[in-house]
N, C-alpha and C positions, 0 to 999 in steps of 0.2 A: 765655066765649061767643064772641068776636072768633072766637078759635085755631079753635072748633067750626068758624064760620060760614064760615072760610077753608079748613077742611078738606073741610068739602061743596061752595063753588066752585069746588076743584082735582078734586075727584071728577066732578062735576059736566062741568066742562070733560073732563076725559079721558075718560069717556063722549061728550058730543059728539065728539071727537078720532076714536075708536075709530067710530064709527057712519060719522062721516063717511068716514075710508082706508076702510072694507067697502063705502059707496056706490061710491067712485072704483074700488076693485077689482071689484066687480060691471061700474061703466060700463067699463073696462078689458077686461074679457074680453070683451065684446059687439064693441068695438070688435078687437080683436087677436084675435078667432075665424081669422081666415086664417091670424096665426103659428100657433095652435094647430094648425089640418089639416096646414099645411106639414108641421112639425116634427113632428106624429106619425104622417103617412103615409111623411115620410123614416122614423122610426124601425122604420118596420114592413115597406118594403120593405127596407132594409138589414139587416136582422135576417133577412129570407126567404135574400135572396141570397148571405150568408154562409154562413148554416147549412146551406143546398144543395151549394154546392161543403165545406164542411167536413165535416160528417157524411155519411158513406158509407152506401148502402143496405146497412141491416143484415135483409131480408128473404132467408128464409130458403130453402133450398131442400128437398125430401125423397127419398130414396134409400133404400128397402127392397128387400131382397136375402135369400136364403135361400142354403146350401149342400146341395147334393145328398148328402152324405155326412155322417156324426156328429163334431163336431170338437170338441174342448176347448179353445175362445180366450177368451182373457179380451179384452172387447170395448174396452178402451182402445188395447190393440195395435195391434188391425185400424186405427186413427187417428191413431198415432205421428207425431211426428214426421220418424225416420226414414223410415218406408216411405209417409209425403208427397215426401221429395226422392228416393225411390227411382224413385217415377212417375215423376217430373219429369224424370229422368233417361232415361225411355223413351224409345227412338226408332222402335221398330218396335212396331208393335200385336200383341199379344198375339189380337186378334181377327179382325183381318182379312187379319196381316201387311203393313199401308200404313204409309208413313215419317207420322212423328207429329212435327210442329216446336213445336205449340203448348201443351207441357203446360210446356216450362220456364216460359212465361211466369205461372200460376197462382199466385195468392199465396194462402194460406189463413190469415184472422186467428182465423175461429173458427167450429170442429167439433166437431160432439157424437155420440154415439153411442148406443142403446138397445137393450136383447135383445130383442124383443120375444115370442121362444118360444125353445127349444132350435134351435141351426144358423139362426135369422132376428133378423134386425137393421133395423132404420133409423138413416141417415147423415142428422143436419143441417145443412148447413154453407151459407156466408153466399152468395146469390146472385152478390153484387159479386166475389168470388172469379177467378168466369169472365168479366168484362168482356175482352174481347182484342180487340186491333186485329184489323182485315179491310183488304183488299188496297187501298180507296181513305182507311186513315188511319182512319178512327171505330172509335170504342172503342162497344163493345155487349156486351149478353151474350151468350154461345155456348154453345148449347145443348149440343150437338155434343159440343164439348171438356169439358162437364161429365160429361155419359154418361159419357164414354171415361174421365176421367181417374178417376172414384168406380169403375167397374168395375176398370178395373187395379187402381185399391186395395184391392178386397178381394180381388182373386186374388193381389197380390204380398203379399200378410201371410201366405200362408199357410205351416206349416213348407216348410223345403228339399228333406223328404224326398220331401215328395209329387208335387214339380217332376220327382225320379229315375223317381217309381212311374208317372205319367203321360204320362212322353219317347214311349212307344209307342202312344201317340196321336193322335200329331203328323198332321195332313190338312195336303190342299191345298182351300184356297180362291179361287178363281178363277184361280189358277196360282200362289197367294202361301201357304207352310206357315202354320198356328197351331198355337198349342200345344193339346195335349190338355188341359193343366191347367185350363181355361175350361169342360169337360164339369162340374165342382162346381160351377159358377156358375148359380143355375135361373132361365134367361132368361123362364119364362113368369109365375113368380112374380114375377121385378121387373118386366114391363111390363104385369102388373096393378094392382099396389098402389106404381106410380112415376110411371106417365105417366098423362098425362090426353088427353082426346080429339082432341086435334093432337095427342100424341106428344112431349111436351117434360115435364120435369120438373113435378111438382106443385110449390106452395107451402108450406110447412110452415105447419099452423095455427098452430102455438105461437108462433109468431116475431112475430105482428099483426101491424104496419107501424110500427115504432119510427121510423125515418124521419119518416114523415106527420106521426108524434105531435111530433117536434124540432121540425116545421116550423112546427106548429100555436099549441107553444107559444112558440118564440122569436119569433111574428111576435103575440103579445100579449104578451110582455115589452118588444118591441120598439115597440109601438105605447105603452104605458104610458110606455116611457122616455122616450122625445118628447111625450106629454102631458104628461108631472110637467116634463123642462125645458121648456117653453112658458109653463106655469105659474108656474114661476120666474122665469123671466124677465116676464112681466106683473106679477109679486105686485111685481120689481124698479123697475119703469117705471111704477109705481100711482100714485105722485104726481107722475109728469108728465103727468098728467091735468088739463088747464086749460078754460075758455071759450075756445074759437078762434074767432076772426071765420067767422062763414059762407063757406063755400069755391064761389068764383064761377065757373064754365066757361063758355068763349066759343068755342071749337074756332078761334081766333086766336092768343090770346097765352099760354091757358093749356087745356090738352085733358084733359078727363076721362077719354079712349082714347086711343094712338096708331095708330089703327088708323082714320084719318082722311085724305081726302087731302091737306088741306092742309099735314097732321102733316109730310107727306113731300117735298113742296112745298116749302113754305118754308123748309125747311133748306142748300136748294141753291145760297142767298142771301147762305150762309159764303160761299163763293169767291167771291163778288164784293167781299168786305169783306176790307181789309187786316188791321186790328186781327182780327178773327175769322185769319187765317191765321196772323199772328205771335203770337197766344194758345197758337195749337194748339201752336207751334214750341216753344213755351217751354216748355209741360208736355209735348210728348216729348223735350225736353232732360233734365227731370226723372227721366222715365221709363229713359231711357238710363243716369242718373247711379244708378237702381236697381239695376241689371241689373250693377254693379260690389258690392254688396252681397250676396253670396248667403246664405243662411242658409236651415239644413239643417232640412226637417219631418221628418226621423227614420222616414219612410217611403222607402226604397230611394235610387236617385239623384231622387228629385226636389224640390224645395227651394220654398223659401217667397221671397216680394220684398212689397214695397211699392207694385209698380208698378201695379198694379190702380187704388188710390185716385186716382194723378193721371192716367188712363185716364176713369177716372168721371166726375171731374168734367169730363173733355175734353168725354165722349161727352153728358153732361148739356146741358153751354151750347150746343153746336154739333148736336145731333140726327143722327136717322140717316143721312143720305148720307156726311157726313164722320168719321161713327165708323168708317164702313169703311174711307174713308182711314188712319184714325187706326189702325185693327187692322194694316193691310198695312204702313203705313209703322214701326212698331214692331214688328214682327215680321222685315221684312227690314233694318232699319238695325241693330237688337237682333244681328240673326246676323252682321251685316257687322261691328259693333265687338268681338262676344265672340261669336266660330265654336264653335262645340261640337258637333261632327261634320258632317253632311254635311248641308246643305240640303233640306228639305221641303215642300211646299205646303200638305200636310195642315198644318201648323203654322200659316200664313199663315191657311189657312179658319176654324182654332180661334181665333185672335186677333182675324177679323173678326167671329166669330159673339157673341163674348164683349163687343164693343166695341157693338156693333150692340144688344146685350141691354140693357147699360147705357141706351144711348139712348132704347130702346121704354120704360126705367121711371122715367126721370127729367127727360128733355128735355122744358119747359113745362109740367109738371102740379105738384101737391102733392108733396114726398118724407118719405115716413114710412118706420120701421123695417121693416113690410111692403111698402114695393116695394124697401128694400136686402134685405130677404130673400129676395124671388122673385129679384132681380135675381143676388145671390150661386145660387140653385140653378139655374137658366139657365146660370150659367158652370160652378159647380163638376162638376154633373151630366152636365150636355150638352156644352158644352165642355171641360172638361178628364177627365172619366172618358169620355164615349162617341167625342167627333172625338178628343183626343188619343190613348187605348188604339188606334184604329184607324189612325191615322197611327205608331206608334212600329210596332203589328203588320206596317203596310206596307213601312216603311223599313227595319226589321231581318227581316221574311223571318218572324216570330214564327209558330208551328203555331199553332192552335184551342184548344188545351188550355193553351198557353204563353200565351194573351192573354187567355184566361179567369182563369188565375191570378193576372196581373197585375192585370187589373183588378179581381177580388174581395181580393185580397190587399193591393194596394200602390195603385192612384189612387183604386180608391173608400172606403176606410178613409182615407187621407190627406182627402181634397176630404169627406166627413162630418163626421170629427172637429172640422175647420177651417171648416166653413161659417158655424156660429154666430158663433165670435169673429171673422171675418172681417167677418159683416154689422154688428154691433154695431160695428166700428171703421170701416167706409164710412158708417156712421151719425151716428159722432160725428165725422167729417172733413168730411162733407159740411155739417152742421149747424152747424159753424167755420168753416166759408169762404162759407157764403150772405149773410149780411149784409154783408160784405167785396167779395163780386161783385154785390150791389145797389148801393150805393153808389159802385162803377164803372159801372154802368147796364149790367151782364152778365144782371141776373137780373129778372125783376118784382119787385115789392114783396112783395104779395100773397104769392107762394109765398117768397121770403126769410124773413117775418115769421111764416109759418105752418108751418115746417117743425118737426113736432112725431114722437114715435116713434108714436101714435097718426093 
């Protein structure tokens, strides 16, 4: 009976147990709703913005065409490969006799082709094909050069012989010869059943908008993936779910906003205090002693440091007039002990914007794992994917094209990937050294005692 009675109190108990972690996990998620938007609005524009620059409009274009004479082709031909770089190789138009510079440039990944009667066809093939530079640098599609390039192709497929039969032909047009061989091409039938009422290539129906559809779905895989990790990470953090003394604001010593004047105010009060200036000295000693440490995020040349954490906590105790300090003086002393090409300002602005963000989320108020997570996407977003991308574009000369790549490719994959474990480890640095800077009379009490991830 004992054994029984002991087995239904341990049953007993891990029911309570169980009920209780699902309360804490309920109060958990009410609480950590912000991680949740964060992390799945990041997951859902990153997921847009990759899949934009990576998949190519696969929207199709249509190209029906008839021959004025009875011919026997088998309609793969007319699509070849060969007699694609045979265009390409055009340099005088077959139609108008004008020099043609832009057909080399035409990549074709994928063309299709249909009978649609005896001697009449339609050409599919991928819009994105004819994207080509224009004289000021942007890449667009050209119409123009599609016309041209799908007409020569179905007059250069045809036999050799009829090139011989049709030499006698040959006109002038506007003072420029064409070839006769163009008289097979029935121009009235292609710009009925080609163009549409501006006069530009139709859309092929068959094609939809596989694009849209990429974009549609990776920006709800994208947003799932950020919710399920937000989720995780709460389910992780469920029992540090406590009773916290009620959280007191006075817009003096501890500010529910920093967006406050005295917030900004009183911070200018550093410079008058010794210990506040030999504080700073000391953690950007630290910060310098990082910057001999490099260690590679396996994203291009740019690399990972530690310097961030003794940044934070600068920019925490000391608030925002002196985190600017604290950005410029680490960013020019940084370049002045370890040069690594050539000096930029744009670098200086990203280090003050980054120092200055720390500020706004931690100097005087409560610090929870959600303002080290706004606080990391301020820097990683704004500061090191939009002022850095734009400052590396300026200093090396970078095209449009070349600093969109970078940046979908290499800072904002890096600064993503790393945000999370980046904020979870300001989290637990900051969380180890606040009871340490209370007890040096650095910090309140209040917020030393109640720094919770919550």
């Amino acid at each position: 009976m004992e054994e029984n009675n002991i087995e239904v109190e341990e049953t007993v108990q891990n029911e309570v147990q169980e009920k209780s972690f699902f309360k804490k996990f309920l109060k958990a998620l009410t609480k950590g709703y912000l991680i949740i938007i964060i992390l799945s609005i990041i997951g859902l524009l990153t997921s847009l913005l990759v899949t934009n620059f990576v998949v190519k409009d696969e929207t199709m274009i249509k190209f029906s065409f008839r021959y004025t004479i009875d011919l026997n082709l088998n309609a793969n031909d007319i699509i070849s490969k060969e007699n694609i770089d045979k265009v390409k190789n055009v340099s005088v138009s077959y139609y108008t006799g004008s020099k043609i510079s832009t057909y080399k440039y035409v990549e074709i990944e994928n063309i299709s082709i249909e009978e649609d009667s005896k001697n009449t066809y339609t050409i599919y093939v991928n819009k994105s094909a004819f994207n080509l530079q224009d004289k000021e640098g942007n890449v667009n599609y050209n119409d123009t050069a599609a016309k041209g390039f799908l007409k020569h192709l179905v007059i250069i497929s045809l036999p050799e012989e009829l090139y011989t039969e049709y030499e006698k032909y040959d006109e002038t047009n506007n003072g420029k010869t064409i070839k006769g061989i163009i008289k097979i091409f029935d121009n009235d039938y292609y710009e009925e059943n080609s163009l549409s009422d501006d006069n530009v290539l139709l859309t092929a129906e068959k094609s939809g908008s596989s694009k849209k559809t990429a974009l549609i779905q990776a920006s709800i895989y994208g947003f799932l993936i950020g919710f399920g990790v937000s989720i995780i990470v709460i389910l992780i953090f469920t029992n540090q779910i406590t009773d916290l003394a009620k959280r007191e604001y006075d817009n003096e010593t501890i500010y529910r906003t920093p967006f406050h004047r005295s917030f900004f105010r009183n911070s200018l009060n550093t410079f008058k205090d010794i210990k506040s200036l030999v504080i700073i000295a000391l953690l950007l000693s630290c910060v310098m002693a990082c910057k001999f440490i490099p260690i590679p995020s396996g994203f291009g040349d740019l690399g990972l440091s530690f310097s961030f954490l003794f940044l934070a906590v600068a920019c925490m105790l000391f608030g925002p007039y002196p985190s600017l300090m604290i950005g410029v003086i680490s960013d020019v002393v940084g370049y002045l002990i370890m040069p690594n090409g050539d000096f930029f300002i744009g670098y200086t602005i990203q280090a003050m914007f980054a120092c200055f963000a720390y500020a706004l989320c931690f100097h005087k108020t409560y610090v929870t794992f959600t303002r080290c997570l706004i606080a990391r996407v301020l820097v990683n977003l704004i500061a090191n994917v939009i002022i850095g991308t734009i400052s590396r574009s300026i200093m090396f000369g970078l095209s449009y094209d070349a600093t969109i790549t970078y940046l979908l490719l290499t800072s904002l994959p890096k600064n993503i990937i790393y945000l999370l474990p980046q904020s979870l480890l300001l989290f637990v640095v900051l969380k180890a050294v606040a009871r340490p800077l209370y007890h040096m009379n650095m910090m309140d009490e209040r917020i030393a005692m109640n720094l919770s991830f919550f």
